[in-house]
N, CA, C and O atoms as a GROMACS GRO file, in nm:
protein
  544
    1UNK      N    1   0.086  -0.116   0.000
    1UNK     CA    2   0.000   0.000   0.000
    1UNK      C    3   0.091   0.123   0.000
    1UNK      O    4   0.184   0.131   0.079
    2UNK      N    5   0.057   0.234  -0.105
    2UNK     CA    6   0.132   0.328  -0.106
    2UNK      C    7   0.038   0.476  -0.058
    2UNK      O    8  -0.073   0.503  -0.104
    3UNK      N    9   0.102   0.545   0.027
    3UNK     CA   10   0.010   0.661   0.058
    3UNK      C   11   0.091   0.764   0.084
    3UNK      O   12   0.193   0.757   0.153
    4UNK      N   13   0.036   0.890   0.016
    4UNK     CA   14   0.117   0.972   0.038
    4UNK      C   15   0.062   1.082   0.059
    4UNK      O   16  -0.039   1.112  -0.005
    5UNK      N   17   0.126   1.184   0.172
    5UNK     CA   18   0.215   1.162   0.241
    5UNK      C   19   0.257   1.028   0.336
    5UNK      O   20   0.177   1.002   0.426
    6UNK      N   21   0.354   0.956   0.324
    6UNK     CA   22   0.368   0.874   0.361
    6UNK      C   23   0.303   0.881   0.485
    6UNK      O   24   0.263   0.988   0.529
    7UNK      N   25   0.283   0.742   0.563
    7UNK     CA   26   0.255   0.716   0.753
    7UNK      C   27   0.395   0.741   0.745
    7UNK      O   28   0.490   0.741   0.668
    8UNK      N   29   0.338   0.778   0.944
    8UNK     CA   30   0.493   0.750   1.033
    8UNK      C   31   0.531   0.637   1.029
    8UNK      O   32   0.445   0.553   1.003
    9UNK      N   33   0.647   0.598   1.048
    9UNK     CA   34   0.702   0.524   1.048
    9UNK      C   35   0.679   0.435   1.236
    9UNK      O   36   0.685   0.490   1.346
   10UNK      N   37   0.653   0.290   1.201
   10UNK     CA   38   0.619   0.226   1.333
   10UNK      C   39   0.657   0.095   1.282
   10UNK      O   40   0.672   0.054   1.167
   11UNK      N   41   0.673   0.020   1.439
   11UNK     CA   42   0.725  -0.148   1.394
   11UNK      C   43   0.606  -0.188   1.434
   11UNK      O   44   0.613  -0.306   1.469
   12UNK      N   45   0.489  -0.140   1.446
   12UNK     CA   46   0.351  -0.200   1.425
   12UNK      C   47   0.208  -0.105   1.397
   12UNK      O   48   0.150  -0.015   1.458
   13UNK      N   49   0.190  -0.169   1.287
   13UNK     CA   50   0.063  -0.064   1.172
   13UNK      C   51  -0.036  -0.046   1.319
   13UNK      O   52  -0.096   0.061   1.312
   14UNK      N   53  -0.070  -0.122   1.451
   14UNK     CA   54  -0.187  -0.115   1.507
   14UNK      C   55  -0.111   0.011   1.633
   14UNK      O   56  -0.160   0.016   1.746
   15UNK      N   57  -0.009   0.091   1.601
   15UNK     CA   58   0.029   0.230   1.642
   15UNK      C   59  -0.001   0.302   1.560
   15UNK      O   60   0.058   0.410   1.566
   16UNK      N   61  -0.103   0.283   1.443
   16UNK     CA   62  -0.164   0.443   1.380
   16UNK      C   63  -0.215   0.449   1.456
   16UNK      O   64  -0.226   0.359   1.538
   17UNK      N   65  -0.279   0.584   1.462
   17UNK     CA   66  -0.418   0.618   1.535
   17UNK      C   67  -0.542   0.585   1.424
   17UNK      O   68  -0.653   0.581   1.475
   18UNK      N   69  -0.538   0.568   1.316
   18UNK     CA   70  -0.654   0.596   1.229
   18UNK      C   71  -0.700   0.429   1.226
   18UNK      O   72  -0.812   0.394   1.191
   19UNK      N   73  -0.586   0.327   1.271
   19UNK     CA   74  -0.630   0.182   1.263
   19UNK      C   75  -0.740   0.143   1.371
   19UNK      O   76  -0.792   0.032   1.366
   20UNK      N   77  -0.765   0.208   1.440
   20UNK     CA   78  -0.868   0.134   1.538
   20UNK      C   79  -1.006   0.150   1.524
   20UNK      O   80  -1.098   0.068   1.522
   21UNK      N   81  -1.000   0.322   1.512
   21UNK     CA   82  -1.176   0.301   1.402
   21UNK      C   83  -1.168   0.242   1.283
   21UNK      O   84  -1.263   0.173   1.245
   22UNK      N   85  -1.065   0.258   1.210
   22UNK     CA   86  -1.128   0.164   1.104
   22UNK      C   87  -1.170   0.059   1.128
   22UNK      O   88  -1.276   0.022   1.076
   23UNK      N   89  -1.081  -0.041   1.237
   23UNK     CA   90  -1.140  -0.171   1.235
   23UNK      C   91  -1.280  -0.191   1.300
   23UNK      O   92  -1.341  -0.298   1.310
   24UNK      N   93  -1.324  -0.057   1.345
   24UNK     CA   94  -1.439  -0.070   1.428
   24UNK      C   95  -1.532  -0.060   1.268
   24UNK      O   96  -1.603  -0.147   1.216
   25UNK      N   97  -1.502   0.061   1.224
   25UNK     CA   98  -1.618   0.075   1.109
   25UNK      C   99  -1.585  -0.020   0.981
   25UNK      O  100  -1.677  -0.026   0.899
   26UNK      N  101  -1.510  -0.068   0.962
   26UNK     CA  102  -1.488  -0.217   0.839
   26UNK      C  103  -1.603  -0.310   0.911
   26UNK      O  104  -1.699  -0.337   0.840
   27UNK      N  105  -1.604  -0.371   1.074
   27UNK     CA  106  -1.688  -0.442   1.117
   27UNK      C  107  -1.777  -0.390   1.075
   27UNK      O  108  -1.824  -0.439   0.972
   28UNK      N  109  -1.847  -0.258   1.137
   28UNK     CA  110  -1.997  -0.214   1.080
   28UNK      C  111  -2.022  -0.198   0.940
   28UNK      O  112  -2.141  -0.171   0.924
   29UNK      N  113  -1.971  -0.202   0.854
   29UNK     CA  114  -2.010  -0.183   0.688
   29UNK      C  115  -2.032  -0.346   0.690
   29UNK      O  116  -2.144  -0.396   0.679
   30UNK      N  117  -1.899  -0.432   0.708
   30UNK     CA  118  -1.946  -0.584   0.672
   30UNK      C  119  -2.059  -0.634   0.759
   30UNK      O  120  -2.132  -0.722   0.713
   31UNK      N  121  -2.080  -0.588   0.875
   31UNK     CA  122  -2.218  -0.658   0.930
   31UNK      C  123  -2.354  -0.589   0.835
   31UNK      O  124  -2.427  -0.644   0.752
   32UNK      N  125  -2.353  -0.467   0.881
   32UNK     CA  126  -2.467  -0.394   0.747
   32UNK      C  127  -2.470  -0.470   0.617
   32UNK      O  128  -2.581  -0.473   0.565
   33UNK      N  129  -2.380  -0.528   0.558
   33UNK     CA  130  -2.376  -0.530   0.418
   33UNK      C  131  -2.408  -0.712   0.422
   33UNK      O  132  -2.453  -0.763   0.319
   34UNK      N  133  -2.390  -0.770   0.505
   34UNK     CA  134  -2.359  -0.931   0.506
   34UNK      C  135  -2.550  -0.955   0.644
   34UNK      O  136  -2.657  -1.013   0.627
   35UNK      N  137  -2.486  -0.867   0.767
   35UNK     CA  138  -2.585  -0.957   0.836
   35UNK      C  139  -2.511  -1.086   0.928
   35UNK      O  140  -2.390  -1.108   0.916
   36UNK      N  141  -2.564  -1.136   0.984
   36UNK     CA  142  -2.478  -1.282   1.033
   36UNK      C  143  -2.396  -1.247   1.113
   36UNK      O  144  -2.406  -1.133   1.158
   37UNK      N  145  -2.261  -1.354   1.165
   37UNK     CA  146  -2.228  -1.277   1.288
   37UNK      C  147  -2.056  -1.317   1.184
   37UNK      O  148  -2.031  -1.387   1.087
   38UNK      N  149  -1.993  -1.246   1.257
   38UNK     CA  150  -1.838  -1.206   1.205
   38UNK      C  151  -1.759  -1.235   1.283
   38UNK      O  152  -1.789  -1.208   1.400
   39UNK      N  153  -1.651  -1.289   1.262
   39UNK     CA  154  -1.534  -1.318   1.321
   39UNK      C  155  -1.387  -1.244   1.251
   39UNK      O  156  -1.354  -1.256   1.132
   40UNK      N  157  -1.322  -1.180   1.340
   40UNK     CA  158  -1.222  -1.096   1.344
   40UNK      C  159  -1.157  -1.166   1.430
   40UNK      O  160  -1.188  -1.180   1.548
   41UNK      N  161  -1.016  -1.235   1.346
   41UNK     CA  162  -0.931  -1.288   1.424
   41UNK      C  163  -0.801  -1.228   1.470
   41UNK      O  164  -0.707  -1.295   1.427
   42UNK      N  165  -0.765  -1.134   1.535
   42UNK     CA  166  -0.647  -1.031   1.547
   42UNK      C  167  -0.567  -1.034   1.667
   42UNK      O  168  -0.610  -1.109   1.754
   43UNK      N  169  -0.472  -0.976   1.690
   43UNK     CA  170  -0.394  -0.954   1.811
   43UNK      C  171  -0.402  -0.854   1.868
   43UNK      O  172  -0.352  -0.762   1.805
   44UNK      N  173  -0.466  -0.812   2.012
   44UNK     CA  174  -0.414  -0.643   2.013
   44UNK      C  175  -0.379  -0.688   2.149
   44UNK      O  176  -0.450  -0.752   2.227
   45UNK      N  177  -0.210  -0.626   2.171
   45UNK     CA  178  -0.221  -0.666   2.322
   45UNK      C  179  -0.153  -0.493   2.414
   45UNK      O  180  -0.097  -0.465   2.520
   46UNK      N  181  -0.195  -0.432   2.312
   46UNK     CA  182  -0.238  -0.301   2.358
   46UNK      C  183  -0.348  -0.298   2.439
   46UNK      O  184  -0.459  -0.322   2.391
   47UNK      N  185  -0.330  -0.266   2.584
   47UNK     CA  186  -0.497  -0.214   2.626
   47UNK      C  187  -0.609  -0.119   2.615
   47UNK      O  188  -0.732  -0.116   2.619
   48UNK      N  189  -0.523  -0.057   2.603
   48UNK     CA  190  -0.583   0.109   2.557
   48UNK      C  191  -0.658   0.102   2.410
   48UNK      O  192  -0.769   0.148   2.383
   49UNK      N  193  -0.542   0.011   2.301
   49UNK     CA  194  -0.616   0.013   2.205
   49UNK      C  195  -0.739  -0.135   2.177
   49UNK      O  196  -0.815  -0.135   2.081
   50UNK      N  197  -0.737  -0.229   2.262
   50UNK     CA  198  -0.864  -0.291   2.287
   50UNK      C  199  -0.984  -0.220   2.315
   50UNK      O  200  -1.091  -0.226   2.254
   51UNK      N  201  -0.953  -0.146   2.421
   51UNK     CA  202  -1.078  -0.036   2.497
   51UNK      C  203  -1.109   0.007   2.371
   51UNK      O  204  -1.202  -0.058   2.323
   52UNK      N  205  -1.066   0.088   2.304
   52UNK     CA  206  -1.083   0.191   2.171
   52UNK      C  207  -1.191   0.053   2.076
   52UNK      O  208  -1.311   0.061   2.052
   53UNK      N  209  -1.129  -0.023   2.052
   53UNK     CA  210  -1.168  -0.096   1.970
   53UNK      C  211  -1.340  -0.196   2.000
   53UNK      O  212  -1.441  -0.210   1.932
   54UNK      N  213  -1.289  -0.251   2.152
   54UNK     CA  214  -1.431  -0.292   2.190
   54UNK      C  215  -1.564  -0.147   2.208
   54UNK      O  216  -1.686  -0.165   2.200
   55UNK      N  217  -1.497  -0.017   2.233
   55UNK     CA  218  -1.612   0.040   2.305
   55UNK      C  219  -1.660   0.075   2.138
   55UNK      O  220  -1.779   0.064   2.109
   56UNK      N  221  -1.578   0.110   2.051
   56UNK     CA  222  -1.654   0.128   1.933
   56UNK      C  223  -1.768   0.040   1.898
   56UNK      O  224  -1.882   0.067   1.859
   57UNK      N  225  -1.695  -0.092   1.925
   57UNK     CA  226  -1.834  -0.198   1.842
   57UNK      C  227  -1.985  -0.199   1.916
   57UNK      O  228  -2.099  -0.217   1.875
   58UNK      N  229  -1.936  -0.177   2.022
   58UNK     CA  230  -2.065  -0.190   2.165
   58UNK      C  231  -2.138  -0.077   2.082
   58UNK      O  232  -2.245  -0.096   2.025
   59UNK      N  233  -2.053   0.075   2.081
   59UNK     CA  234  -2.114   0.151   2.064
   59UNK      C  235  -2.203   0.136   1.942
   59UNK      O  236  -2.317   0.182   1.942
   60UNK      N  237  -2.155   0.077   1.844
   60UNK     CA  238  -2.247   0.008   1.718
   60UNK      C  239  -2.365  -0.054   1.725
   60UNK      O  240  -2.446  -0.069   1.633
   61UNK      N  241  -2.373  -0.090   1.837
   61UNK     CA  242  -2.416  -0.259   1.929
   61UNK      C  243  -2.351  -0.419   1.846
   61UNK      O  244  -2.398  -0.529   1.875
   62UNK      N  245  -2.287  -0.408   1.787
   62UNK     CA  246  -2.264  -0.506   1.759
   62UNK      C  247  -2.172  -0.605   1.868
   62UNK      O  248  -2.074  -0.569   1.934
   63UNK      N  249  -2.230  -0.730   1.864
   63UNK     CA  250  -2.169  -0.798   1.995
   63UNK      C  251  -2.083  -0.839   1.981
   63UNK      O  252  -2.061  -0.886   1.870
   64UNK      N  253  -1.967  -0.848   2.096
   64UNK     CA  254  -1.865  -0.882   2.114
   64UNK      C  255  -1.822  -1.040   2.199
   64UNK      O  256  -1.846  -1.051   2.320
   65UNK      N  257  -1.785  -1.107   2.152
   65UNK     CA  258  -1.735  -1.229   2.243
   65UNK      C  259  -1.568  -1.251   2.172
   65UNK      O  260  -1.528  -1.295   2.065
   66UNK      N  261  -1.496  -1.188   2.309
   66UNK     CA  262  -1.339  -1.190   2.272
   66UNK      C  263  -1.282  -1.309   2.344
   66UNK      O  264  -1.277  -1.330   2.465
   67UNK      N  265  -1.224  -1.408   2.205
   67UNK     CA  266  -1.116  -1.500   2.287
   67UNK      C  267  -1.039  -1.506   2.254
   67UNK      O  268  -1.008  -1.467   2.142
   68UNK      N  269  -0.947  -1.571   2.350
   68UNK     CA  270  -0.789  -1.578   2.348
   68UNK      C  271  -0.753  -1.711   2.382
   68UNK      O  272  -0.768  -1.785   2.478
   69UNK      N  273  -0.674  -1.717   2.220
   69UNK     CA  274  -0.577  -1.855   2.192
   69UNK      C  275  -0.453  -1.855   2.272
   69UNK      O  276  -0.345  -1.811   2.232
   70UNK      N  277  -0.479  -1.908   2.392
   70UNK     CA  278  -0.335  -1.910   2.500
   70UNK      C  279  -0.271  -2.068   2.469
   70UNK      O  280  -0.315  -2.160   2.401
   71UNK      N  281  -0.203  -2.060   2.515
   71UNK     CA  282  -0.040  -2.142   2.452
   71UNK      C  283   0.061  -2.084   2.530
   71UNK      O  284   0.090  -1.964   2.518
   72UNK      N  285   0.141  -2.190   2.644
   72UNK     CA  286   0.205  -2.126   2.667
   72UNK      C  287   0.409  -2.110   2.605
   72UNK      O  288   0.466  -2.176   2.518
   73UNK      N  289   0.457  -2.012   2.684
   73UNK     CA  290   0.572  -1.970   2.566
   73UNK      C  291   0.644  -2.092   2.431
   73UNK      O  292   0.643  -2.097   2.308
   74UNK      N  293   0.699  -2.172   2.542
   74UNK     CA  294   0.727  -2.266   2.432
   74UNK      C  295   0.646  -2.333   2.366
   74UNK      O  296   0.723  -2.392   2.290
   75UNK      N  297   0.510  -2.377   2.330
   75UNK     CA  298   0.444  -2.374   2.275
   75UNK      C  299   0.459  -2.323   2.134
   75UNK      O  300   0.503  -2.372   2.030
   76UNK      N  301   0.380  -2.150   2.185
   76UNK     CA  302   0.431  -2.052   2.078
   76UNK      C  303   0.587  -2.033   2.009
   76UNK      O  304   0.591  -2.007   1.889
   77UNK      N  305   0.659  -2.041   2.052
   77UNK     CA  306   0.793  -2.004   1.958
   77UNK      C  307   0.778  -2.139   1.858
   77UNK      O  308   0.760  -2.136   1.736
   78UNK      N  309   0.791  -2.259   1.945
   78UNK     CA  310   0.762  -2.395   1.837
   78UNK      C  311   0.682  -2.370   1.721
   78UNK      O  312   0.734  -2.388   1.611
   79UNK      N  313   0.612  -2.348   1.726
   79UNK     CA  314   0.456  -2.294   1.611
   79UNK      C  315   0.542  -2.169   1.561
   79UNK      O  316   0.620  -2.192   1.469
   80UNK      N  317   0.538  -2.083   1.595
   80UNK     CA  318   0.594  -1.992   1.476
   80UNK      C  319   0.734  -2.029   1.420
   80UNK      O  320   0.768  -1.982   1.312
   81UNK      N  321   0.818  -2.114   1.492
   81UNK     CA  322   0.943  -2.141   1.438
   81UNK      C  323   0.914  -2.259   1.336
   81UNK      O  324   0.999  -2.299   1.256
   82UNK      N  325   0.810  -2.302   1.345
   82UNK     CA  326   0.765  -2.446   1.298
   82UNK      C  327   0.656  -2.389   1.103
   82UNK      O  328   0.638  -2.448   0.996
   83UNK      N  329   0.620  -2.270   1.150
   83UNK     CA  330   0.536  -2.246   1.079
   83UNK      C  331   0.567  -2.231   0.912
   83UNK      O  332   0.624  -2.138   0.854
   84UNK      N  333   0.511  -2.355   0.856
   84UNK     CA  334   0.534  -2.367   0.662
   84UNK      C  335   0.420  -2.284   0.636
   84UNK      O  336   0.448  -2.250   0.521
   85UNK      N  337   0.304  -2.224   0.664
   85UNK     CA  338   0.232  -2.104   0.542
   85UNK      C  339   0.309  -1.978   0.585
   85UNK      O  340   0.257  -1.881   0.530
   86UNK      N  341   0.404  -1.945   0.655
   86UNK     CA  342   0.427  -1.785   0.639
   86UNK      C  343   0.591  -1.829   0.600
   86UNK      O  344   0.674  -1.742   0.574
   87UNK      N  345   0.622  -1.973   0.601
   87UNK     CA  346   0.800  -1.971   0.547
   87UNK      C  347   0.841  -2.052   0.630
   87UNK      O  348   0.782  -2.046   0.738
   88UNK      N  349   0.936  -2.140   0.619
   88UNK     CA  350   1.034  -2.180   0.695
   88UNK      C  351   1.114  -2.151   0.785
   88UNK      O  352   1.166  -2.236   0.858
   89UNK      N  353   1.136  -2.023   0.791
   89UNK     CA  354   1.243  -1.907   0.879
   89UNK      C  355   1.158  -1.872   1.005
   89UNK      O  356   1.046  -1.846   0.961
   90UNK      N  357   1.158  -1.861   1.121
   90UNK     CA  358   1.129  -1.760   1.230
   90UNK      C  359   1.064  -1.683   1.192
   90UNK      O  360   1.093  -1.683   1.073
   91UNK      N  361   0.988  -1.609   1.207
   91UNK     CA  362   0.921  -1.449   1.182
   91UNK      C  363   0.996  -1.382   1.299
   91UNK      O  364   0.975  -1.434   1.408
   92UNK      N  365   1.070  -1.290   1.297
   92UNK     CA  366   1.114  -1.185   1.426
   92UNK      C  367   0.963  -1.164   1.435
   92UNK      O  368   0.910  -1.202   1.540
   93UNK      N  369   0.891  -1.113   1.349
   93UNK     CA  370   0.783  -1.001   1.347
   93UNK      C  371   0.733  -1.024   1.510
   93UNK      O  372   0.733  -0.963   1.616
   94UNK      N  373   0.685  -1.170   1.445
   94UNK     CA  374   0.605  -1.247   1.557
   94UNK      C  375   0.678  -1.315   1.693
   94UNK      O  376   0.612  -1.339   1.793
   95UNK      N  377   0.776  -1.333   1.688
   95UNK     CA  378   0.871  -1.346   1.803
   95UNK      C  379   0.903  -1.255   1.894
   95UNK      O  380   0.968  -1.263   1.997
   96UNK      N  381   0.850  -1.172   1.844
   96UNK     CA  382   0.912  -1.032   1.929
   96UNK      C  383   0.818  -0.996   2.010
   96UNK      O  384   0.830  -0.915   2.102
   97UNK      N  385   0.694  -1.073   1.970
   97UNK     CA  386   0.571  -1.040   2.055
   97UNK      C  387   0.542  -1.134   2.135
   97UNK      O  388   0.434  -1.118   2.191
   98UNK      N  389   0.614  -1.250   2.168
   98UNK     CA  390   0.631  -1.338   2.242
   98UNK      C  391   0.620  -1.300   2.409
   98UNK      O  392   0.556  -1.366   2.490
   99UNK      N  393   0.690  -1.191   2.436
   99UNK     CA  394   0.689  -1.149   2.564
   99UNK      C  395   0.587  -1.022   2.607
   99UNK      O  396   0.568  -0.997   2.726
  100UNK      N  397   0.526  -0.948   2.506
  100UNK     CA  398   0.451  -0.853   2.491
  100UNK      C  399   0.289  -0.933   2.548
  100UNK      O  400   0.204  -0.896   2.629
  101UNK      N  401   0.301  -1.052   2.463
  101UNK     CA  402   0.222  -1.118   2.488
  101UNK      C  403   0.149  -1.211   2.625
  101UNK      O  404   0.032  -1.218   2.661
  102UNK      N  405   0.267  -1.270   2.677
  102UNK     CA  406   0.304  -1.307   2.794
  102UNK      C  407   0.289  -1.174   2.923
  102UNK      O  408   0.257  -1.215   3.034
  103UNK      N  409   0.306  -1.062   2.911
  103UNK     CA  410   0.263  -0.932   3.028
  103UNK      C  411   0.145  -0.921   3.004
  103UNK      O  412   0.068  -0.942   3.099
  104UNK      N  413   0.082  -0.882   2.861
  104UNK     CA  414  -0.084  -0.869   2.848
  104UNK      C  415  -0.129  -0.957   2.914
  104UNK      O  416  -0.204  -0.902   2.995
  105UNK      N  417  -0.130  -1.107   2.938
  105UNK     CA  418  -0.196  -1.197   2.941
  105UNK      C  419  -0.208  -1.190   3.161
  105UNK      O  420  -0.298  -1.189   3.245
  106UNK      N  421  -0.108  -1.189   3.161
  106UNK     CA  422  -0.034  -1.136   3.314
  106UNK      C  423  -0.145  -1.075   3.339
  106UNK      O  424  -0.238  -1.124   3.402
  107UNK      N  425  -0.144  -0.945   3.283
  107UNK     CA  426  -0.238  -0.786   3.384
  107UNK      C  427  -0.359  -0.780   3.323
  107UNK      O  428  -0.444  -0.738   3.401
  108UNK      N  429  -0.400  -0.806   3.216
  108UNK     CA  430  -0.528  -0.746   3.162
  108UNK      C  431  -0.586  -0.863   3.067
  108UNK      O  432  -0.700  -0.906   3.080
  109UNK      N  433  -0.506  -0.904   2.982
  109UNK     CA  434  -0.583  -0.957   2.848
  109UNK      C  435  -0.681  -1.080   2.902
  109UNK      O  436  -0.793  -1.056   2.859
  110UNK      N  437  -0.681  -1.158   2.952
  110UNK     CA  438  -0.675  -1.282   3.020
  110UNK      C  439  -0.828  -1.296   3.086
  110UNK      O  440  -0.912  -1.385   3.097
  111UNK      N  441  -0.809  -1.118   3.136
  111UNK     CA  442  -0.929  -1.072   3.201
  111UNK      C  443  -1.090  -0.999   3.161
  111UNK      O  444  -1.205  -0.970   3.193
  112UNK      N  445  -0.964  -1.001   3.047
  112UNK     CA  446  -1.126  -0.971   2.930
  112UNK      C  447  -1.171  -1.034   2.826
  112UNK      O  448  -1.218  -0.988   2.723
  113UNK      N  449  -1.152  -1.154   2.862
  113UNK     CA  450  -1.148  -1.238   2.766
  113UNK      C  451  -1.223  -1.390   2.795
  113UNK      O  452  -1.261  -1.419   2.909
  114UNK      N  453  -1.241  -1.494   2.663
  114UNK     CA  454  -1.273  -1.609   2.733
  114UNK      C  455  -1.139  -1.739   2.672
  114UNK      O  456  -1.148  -1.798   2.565
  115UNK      N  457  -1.055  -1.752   2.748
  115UNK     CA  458  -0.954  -1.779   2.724
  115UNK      C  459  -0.933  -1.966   2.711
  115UNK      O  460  -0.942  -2.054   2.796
  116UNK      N  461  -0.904  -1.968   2.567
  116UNK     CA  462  -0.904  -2.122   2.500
  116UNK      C  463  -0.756  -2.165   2.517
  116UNK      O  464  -0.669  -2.142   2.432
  117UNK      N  465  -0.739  -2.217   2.610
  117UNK     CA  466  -0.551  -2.302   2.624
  117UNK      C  467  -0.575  -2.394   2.519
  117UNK      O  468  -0.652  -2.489   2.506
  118UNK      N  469  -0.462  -2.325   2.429
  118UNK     CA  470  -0.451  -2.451   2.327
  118UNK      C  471  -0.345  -2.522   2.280
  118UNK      O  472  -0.300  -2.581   2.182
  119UNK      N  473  -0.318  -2.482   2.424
  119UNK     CA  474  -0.150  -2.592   2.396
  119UNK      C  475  -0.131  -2.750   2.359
  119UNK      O  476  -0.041  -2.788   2.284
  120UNK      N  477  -0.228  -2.840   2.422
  120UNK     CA  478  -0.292  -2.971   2.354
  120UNK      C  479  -0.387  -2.952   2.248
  120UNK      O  480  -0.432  -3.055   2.197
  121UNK      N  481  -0.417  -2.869   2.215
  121UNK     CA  482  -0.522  -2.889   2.086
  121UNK      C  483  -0.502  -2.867   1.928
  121UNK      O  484  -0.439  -2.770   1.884
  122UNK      N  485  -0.562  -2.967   1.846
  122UNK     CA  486  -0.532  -2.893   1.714
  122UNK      C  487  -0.609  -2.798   1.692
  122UNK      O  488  -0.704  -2.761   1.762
  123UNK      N  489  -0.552  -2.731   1.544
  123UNK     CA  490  -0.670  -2.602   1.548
  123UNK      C  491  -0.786  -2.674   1.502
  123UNK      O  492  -0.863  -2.590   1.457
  124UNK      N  493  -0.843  -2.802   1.491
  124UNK     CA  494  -0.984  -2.798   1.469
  124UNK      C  495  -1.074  -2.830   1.596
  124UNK      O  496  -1.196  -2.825   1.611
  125UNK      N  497  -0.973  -2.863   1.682
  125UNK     CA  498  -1.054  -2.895   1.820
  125UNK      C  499  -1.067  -2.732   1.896
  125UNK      O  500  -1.160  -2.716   1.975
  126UNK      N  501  -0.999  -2.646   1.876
  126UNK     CA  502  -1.041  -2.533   1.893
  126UNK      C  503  -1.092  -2.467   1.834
  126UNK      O  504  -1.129  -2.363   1.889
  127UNK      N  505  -1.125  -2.488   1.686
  127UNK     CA  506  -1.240  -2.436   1.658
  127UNK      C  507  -1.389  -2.497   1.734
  127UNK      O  508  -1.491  -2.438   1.766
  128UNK      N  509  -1.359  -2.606   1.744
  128UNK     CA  510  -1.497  -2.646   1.815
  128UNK      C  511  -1.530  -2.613   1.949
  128UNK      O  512  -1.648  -2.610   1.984
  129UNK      N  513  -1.414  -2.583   2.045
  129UNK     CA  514  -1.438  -2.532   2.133
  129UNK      C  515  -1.511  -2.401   2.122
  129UNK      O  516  -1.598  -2.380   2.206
  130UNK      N  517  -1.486  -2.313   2.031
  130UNK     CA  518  -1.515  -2.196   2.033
  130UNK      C  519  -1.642  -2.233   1.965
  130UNK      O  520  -1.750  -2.234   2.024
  131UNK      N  521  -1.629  -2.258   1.863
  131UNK     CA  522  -1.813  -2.296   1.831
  131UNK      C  523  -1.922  -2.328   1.901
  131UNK      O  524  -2.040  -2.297   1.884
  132UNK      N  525  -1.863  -2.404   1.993
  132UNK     CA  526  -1.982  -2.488   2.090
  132UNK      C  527  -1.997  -2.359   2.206
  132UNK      O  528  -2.099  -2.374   2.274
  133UNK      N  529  -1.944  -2.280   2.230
  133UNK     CA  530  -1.905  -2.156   2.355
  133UNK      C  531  -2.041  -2.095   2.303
  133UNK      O  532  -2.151  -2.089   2.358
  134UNK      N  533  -1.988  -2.041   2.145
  134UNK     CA  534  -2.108  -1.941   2.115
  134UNK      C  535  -2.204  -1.977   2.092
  134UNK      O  536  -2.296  -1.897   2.102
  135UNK      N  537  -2.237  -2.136   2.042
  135UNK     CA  538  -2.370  -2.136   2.011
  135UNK      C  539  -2.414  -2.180   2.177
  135UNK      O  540  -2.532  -2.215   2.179
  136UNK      N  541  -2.360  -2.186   2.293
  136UNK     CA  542  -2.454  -2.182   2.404
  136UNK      C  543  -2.519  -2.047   2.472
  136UNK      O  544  -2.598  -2.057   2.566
   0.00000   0.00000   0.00000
């Protein structure tokens, strides 16, 4: 994506300021336009920018049920070091959030959340976990 005047420069796009409503109002155009319920699968282990992000949708009313794919550390590095759809190599990207991840989960994230340990599971048994959550 090219825009100009260029953005500031950041080692993560979810430090614009303009990214958090959008993701609030992309939800509201695709629910308006579709109907049904939506799944947004993302990371924010910003708190401040969760708040921003959940109070928008509420404010929409559109409902919110936030979970979190916990795994703990070694777990995660295995899986991203392991991971053939994004490459063979490590991602720094995602390694680096390894410990970012691990404090959110500590003070806040954990707490707003409905939190799926999926350190024994494949991802289709957690999809079903989560399926069976919402349709109760």
């Amino acid at each position: 994506m090219d825009i100009t005047p260029g953005l500031p420069a950041t080692d993560n796009f979810q430090h614009w300021p303009p990214w958090r409503p959008l993701v609030v109002e992309t939800a509201r155009l695709v629910l308006d336009y579709t109907g049904g319920t939506l799944v947004m699968p993302m990371t924010v282990l910003v708190e401040q920018y969760w708040r921003e992000i959940s109070t928008g949708l509420i404010q929409h009313a559109i409902p919110v049920r936030h979970f979190v794919l916990h795994a703990d550390q070694d777990t995660l590095r295995r899986r991203i070091e392991g991971d053939t759809l994004l490459g063979p190599r490590p991602s720094p990207f995602r390694l680096r959030y390894l410990e970012p991840y691990a404090e959110a989960a500590r003070t806040w994230l954990h707490g707003e959340a409905e939190v799926v340990d999926t350190t024994h599971l494949t991802p289709a048994q957690v999809a079903l976990q989560i399926a069976e959550a919402v349709k109760s």
